[in-house]
C-alpha positions in Angstrom: -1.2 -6.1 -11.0 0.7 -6.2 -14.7 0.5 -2.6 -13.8 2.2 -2.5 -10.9 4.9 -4.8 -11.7 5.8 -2.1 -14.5 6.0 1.0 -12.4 10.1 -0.6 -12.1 11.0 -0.9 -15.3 13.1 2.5 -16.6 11.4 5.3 -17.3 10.8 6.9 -20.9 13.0 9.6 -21.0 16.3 6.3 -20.4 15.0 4.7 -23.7 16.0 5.3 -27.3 14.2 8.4 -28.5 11.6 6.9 -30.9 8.5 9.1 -31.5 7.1 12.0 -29.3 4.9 10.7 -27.2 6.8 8.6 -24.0 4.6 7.4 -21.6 5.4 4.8 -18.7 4.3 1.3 -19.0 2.3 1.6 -16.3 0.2 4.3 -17.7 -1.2 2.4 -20.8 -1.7 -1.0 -18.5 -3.8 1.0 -15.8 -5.8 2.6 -18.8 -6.4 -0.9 -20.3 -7.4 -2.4 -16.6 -10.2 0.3 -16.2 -11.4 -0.3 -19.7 -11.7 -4.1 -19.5 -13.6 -3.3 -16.1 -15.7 -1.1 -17.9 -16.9 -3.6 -20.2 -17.4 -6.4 -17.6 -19.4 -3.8 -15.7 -16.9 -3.6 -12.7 -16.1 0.0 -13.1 -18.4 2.4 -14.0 -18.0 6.0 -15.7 -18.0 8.0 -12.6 -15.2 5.3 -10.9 -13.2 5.7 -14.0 -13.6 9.6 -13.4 -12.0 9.4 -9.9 -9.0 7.9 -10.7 -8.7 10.2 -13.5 -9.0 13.3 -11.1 -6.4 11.0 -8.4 -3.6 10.7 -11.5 -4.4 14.6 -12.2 -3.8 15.9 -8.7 -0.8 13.6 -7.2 0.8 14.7 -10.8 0.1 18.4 -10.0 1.3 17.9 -6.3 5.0 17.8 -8.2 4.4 19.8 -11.3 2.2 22.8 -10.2 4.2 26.0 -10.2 3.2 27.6 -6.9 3.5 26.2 -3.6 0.2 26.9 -2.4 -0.8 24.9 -5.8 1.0 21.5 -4.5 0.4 21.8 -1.3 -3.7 22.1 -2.2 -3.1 19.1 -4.8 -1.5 16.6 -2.6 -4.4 17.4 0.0 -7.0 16.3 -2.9 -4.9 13.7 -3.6 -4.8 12.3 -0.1 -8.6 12.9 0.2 -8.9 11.0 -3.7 -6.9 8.3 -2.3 -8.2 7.4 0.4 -12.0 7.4 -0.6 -10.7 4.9 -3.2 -9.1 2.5 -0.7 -12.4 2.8 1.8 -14.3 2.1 -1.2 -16.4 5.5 -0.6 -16.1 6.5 -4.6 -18.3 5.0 -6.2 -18.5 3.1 -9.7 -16.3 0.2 -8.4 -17.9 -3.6 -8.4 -15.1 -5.3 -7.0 -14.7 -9.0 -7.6 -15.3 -11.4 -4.4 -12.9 -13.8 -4.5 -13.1 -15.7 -1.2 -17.1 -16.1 0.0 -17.0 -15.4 3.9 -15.6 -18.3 5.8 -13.8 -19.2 8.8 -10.5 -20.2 8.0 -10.2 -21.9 10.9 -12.7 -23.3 13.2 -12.1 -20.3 15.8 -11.2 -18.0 13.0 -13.7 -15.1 12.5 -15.0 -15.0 9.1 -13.0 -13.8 6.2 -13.6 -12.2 2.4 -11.6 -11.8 0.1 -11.9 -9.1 -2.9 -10.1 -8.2 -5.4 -10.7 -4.0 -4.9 -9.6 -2.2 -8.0 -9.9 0.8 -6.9 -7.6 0.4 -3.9 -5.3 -1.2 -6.2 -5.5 1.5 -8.8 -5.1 4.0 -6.1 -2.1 2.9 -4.9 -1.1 2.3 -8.1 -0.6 6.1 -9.0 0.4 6.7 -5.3 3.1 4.5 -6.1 4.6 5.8 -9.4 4.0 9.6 -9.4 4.8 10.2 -5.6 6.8 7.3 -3.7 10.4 7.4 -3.5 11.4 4.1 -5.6 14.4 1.8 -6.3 15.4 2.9 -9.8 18.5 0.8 -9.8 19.2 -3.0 -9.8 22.2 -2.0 -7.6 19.5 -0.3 -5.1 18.1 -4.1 -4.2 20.6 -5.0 -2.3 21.4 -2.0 0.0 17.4 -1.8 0.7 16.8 -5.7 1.3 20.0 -5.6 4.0 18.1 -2.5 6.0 15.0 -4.5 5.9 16.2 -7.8 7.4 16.9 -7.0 10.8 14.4 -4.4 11.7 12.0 -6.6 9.6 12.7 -9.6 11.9 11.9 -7.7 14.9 9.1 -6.4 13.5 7.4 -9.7 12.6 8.4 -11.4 16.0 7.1 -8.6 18.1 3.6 -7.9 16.5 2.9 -11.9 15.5 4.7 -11.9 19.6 2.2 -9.2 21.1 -0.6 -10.2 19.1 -0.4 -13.9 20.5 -0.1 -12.0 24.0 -3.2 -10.3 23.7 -5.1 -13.3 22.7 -6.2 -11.4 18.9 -4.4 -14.6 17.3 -2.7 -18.1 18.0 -0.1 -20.2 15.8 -2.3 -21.9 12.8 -0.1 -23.7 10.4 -2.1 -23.8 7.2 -2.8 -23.7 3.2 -5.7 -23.1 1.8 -6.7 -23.4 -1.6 -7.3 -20.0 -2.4 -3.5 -19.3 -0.6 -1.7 -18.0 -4.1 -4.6 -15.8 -4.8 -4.5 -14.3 -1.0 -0.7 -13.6 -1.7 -1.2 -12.0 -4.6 -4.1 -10.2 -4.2 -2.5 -9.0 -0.7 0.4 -7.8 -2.3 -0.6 -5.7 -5.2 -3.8 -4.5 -4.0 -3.6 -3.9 -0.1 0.1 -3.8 0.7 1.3 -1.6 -2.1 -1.7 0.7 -2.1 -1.2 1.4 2.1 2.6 1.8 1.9 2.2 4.5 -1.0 -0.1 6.5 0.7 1.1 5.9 4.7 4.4 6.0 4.3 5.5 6.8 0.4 3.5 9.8 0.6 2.5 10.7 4.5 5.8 9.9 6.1 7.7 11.2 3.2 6.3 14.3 3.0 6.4 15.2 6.8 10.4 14.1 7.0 10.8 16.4 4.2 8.7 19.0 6.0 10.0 18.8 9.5 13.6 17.9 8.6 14.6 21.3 10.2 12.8 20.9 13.8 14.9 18.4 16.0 13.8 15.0 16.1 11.5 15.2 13.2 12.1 12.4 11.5 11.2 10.1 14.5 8.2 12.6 14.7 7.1 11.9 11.2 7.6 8.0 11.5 5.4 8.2 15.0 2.9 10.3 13.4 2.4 8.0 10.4 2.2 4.5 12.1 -0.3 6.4 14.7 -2.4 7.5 11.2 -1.7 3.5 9.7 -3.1 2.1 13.3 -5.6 4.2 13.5 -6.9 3.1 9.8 -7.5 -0.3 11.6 -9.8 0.5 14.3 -12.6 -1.0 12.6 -10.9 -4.0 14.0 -11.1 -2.7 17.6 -8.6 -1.3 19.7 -6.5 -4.0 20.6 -5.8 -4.7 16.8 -5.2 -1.1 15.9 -2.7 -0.8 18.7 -1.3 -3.9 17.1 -1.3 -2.3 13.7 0.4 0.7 15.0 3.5 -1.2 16.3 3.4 -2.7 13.0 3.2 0.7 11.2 6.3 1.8 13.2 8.1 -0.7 11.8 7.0 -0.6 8.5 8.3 3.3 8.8 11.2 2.3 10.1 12.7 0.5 7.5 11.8 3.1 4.9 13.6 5.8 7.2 16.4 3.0 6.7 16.5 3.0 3.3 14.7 6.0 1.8 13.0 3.3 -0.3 9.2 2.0 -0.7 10.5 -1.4 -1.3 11.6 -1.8 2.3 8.1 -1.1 3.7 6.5 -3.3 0.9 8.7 -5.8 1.4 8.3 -5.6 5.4 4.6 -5.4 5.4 3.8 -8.0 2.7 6.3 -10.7 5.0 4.3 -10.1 7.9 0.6 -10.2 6.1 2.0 -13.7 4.7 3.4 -14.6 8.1 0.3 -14.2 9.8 -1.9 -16.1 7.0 0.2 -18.9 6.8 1.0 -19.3 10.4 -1.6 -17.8 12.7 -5.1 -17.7 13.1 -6.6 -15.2 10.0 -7.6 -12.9 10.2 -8.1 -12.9 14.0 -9.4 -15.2 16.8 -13.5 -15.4 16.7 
């Protein structure tokens, strides 16, 4: 999560020139992350290996010197990434947090993990692909095209999702709340706005930019991929998800920013915690 945090702070090559090796903050914190999971046996060599092989190829999808080159890497790295998120490389032990539970007494059960691997995933998504704030100055213009769209966003899926009887208001704290918000944030949120919409949606703007109407093509395309992601919820919730999704890409078509969709996404994931039935009703 330290890790995470870091991905904003200025890059090397802004600070005073003082030896020859300049890597990112992020870099050595990651490194550190995997190493303290190796000795508490929650990452093994082979999981270790796989993000090693995810950091290679999203950092060859930009630096490879042939087309055909980064166009092969960022497939891998899509591929990488999202084995890591499903938790289908293996050499993770994720931490359970939460034991399952009902929240609520017509909640259906809920666990909560803290998945490295998803985290770590997005993680790289996040600093070697997605378009980031890399201004203080940045903040303010992103946050105002988040605010609007954001409050319809949340209204209509909290709105539709009450409608189709998934969930109901639930006020409520629990006492694992803080670690939900957290956890949520850096391991689930950031990880599925770098890969749906910091690297999917980004890429096919970039690539259909020419053909008319493509970048409402590439934000329908990637909220249909981001709902379709949560069918293991049933088709109600992924249709659900995929309203969300839209909105999620349009505030980073707003604002050409990551933060927008973070920022979006995490205020309705805490929304719906703290004020509906979680994760859905039983």
């Amino acid at each position: 999560m330290l890790a995470i945090c870091t991905v904003w702070f200025p890059s090397p090559s802004r600070w005073p020139s003082g030896g020859r090796l300049a890597l990112a903050p992020w870099a050595p914190l990651l490194a550190l992350a995997v190493l303290a999971g190796m000795l508490a046996g929650q990452v093994d060599a082979i999981g270790a290996a796989g993000l090693a092989l995810l950091a290679a190829a999203a950092w060859g999808t930009t630096h490879a010197p042939r087309a055909w080159q980064r166009a092969s890497l960022l497939v891998l790295t899509l591929l990488l990434a999202l084995l890591l998120a499903l938790h289908r490389w293996p050499g993770f032990h994720n931490v359970l947090v939460v034991p399952s539970a009902a929240i609520t007494a017509d909640a259906r059960p809920f666990m909560l993990y803290a998945n490295l691997d998803k985290g770590a995933a997005g993680l790289l998504l996040l600093a070697l692909l997605a378009p980031r704030i890399h201004a203080c100055r940045e903040w303010r213009a992103t946050i105002g095209a988040t605010l609007l769209p954001g409050a319809v966003t949340i209204v209509l899926v909290m709105g539709l999702g009450a409608l189709a009887g998934l969930v109901r208001p639930a006020l409520k704290w629990p006492d694992f709340t803080l670690q939900f918000l957290a956890i949520n944030l850096f391991l689930t949120v950031v990880a599925e706005e770098a890969f749906f919409h910091g690297v999917i949606q980004h890429r096919l703007q970039a690539a259909l930019q020419a053909v008319r109407g493509g970048t409402g093509l590439a934000l329908v395309l990637s909220a249909l991929l981001f709902g379709a992601a949560h069918l293991g919820g049933g088709l109600a919730y992924a249709a659900l998800a995929t309203v969300a999704g839209a909105g999620y890409g349009w505030v980073f078509q707003r604002s050409g920013r990551i933060e927008a969709a973070i920022l979006l996404h995490f205020m309705l994931n805490a929304v719906h915690f703290l004020g509906f039935t979680y994760p859905a009703l039983a």
